[in-house]
C-alpha positions in Angstrom: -70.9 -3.7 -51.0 -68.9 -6.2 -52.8 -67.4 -3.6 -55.5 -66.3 -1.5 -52.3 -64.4 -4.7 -50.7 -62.9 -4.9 -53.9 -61.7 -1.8 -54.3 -60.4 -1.9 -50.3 -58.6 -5.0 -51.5 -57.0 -3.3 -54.7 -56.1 -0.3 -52.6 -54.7 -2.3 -50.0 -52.7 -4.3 -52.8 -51.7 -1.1 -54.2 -50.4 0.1 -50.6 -48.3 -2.7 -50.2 -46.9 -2.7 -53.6 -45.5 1.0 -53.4 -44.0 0.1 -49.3 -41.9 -2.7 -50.6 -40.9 -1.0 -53.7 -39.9 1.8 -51.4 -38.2 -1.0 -49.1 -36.7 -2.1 -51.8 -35.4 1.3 -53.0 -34.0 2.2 -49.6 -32.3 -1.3 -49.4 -30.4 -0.4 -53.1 -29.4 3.0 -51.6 -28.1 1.8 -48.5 -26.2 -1.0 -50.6 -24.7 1.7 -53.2 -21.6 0.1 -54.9 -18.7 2.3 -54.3 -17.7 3.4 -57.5 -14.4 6.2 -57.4 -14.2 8.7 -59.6 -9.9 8.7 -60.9 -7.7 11.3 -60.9 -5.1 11.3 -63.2 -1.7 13.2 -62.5 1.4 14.0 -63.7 4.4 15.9 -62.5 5.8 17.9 -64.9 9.2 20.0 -64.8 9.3 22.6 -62.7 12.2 24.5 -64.5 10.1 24.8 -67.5 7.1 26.5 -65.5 7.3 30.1 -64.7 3.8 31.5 -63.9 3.9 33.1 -67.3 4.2 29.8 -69.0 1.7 28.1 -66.8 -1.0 30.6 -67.8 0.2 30.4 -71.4 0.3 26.6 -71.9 -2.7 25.3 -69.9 -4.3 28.5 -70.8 -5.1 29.2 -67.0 -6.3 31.3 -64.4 -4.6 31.4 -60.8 -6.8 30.0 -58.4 -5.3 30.3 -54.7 -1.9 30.7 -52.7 -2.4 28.1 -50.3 0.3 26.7 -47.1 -0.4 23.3 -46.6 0.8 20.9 -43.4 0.8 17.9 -42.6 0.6 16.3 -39.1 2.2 13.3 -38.1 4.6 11.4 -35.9 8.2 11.9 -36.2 8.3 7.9 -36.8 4.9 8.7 -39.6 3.0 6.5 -37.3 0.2 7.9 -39.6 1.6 7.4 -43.2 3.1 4.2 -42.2 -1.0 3.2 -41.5 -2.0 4.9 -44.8 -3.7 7.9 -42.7 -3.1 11.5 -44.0 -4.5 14.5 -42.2 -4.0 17.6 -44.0 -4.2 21.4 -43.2 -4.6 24.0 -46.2 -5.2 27.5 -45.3 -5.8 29.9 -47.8 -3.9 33.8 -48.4 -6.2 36.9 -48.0 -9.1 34.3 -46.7 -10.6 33.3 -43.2 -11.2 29.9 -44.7 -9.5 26.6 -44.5 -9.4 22.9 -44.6 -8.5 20.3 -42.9 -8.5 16.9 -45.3 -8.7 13.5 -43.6 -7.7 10.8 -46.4 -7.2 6.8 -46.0 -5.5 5.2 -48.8 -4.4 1.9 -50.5 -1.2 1.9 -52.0 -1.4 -0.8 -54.6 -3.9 -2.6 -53.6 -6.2 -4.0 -56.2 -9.3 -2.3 -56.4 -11.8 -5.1 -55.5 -10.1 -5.9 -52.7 -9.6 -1.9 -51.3 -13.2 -1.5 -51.7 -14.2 -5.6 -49.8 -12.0 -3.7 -46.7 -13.6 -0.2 -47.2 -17.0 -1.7 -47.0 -16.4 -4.4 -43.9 -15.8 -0.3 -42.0 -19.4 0.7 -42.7 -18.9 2.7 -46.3 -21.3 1.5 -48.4 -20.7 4.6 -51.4 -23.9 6.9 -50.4 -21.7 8.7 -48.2 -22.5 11.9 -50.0 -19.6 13.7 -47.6 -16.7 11.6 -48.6 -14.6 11.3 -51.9 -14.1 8.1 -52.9 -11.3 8.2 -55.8 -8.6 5.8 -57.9 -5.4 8.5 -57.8 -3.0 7.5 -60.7 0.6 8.5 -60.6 4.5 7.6 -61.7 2.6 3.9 -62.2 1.2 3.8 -58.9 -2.8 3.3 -58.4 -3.9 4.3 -55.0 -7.3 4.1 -54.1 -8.2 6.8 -51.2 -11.1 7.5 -49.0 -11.3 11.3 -48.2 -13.2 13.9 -46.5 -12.8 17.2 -46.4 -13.8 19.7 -43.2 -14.1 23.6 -44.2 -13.4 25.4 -41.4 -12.6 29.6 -40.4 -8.9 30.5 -39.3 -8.5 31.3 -36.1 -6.3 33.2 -33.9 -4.1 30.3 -33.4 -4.4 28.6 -36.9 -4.5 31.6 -40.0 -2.0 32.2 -43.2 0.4 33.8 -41.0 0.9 31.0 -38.3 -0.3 27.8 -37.3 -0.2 27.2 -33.6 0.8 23.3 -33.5 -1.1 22.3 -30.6 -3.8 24.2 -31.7 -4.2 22.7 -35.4 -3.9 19.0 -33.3 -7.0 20.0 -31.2 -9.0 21.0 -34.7 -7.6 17.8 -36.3 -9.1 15.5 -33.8 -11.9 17.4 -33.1 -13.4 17.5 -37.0 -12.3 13.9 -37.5 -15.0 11.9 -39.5 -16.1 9.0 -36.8 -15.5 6.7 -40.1 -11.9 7.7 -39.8 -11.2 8.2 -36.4 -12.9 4.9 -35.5 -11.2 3.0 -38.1 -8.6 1.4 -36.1 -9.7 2.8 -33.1 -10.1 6.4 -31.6 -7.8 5.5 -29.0 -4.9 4.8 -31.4 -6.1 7.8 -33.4 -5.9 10.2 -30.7 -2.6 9.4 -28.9 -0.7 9.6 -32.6 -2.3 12.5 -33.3 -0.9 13.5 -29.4 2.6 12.7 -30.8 2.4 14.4 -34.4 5.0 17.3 -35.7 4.2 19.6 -38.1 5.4 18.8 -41.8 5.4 22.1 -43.6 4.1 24.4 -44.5 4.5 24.0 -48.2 3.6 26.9 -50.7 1.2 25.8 -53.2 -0.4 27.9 -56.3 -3.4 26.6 -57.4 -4.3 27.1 -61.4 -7.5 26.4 -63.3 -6.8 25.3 -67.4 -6.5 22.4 -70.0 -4.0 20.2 -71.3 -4.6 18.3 -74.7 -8.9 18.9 -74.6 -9.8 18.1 -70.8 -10.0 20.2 -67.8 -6.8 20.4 -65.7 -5.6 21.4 -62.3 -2.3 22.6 -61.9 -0.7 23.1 -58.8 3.2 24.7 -57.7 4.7 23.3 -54.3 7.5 24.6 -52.8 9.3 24.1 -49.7 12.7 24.1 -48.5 13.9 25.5 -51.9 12.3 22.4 -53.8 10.0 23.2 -56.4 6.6 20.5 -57.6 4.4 21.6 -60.3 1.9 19.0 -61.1 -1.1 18.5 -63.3 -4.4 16.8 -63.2 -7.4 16.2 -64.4 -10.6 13.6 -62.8 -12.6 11.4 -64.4 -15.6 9.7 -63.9 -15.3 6.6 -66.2 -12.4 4.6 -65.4 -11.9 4.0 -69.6 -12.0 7.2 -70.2 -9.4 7.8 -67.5 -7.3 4.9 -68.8 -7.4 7.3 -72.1 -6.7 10.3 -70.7 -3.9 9.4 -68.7 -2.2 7.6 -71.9 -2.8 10.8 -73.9 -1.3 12.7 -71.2 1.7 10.9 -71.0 2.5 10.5 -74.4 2.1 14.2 -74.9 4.3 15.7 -72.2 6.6 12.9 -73.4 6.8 14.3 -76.4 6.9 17.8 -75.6 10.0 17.2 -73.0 7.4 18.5 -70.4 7.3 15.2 -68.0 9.4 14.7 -64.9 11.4 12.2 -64.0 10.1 12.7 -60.4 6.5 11.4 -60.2 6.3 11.4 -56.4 3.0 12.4 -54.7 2.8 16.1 -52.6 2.7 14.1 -49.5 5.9 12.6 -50.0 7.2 16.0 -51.2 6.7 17.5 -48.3 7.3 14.5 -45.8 10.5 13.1 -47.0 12.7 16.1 -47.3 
């Protein structure tokens, strides 16, 4: 009788052990450190870049023809908040995307992720990006999701219906975006947005000096973009990267003097 109280007691001992260490466990994973993968990018002369010489160089394969808008306020009541909602839809496909990004331009990291977490992201989001974009100098970090959706009637390669594309915008808004100031403020600027665009983009697969790159050709209103990039994991590694980047389309006469972002491409023409 007293070996089987004993072994009730151990079993019960043992029970408890594996629920708090499963307490435990859940309490790490709901307090994941938000750790952002970086993206390195450069633009690179677009006079120099025929297709030819894009699949030649980077040793690439075409991806997609994409048009991408942008939806904001004639007065960017958006952009001026660091919200970007973005529309890609894709030639000879029914798919597309609509990309809802927050972003902190220059804002040091620790403190960018103190604010992301006091709105509830605590890094297991599985369906948002969380990212450290690197460009012309600038480190932006961004909080991103991304909504795959079918064309419509209304919103397809040929033509986007503006009021249309609004009512899929605000409808497929993450509640972590929508809410962040407030849904209220979100939807009556989203009420007031024009269209930006569309933009013409080319999407490539390669490499550039040993690591996987992405290259991508904008153009709209008879301006041209080709930009490169790569992402990275380990922010020293990226640190690396991004020097060997730069001093090699230095030195190859490749790098532009215009390092602004595709957003800013698009929006301040």
């Amino acid at each position: 009788m007293m070996n089987q109280m004993k072994k009730w007691a151990l079993n019960l001992c043992l029970i408890g052990t594996i629920l708090v260490s499963i307490m435990f466990v859940g309490s790490v994973q709901a307090k994941a450190a938000i750790v952002p993968e970086h993206e390195i990018k450069f633009n690179i002369k677009s006079e120099l870049f025929t297709e030819t010489d894009i699949l030649n160089i980077f040793q690439a394969t075409k991806k997609d023809e994409v048009k991408v808008y942008f939806f904001d306020t004639p007065q960017r009541a958006f952009l001026n908040e660091d919200y970007i909602q973005r529309l890609r839809v894709y030639k000879g496909s029914n798919k597309m995307d609509i990309t809802y990004k927050k972003r902190f331009l220059n804002t040091p990291l620790d403190e960018a992720i103190a604010i992301t977490e006091s709105h509830g992201f605590t890094g297991a989001e599985s369906n948002y990006k969380f990212e450290m974009d690197s460009k012309g100098g600038n480190r932006t970090f961004t909080i991103s999701r991304k909504e795959s959706l079918k064309t419509t009637s209304k919103v397809s390669y040929d033509a986007v219906d503006t009021n249309a594309a609004k009512k899929l915008t605000f409808e497929n808004a993450p509640k972590k975006i929508l809410n962040w100031d407030s849904e209220a403020w979100y939807q009556n600027t989203l009420s007031q947005a024009v269209v930006y665009g569309p933009a013409k983009a080319t999407t490539y697969k390669g490499s550039f000096a040993g690591y996987e790159a992405d290259i991508e050709v904008w153009q709209y209103q008879g301006e041209m973009m080709v930009e490169l990039s790569t992402k990275e994991e380990d922010a020293l590694k990226a640190a690396v990267i991004e020097k060997e980047w730069h001093d090699q389309l230095e030195s190859a006469g490749y790098l532009s003097d215009d390092q602004r972002g595709k957003t800013a491409f698009v929006m301040d023409m």
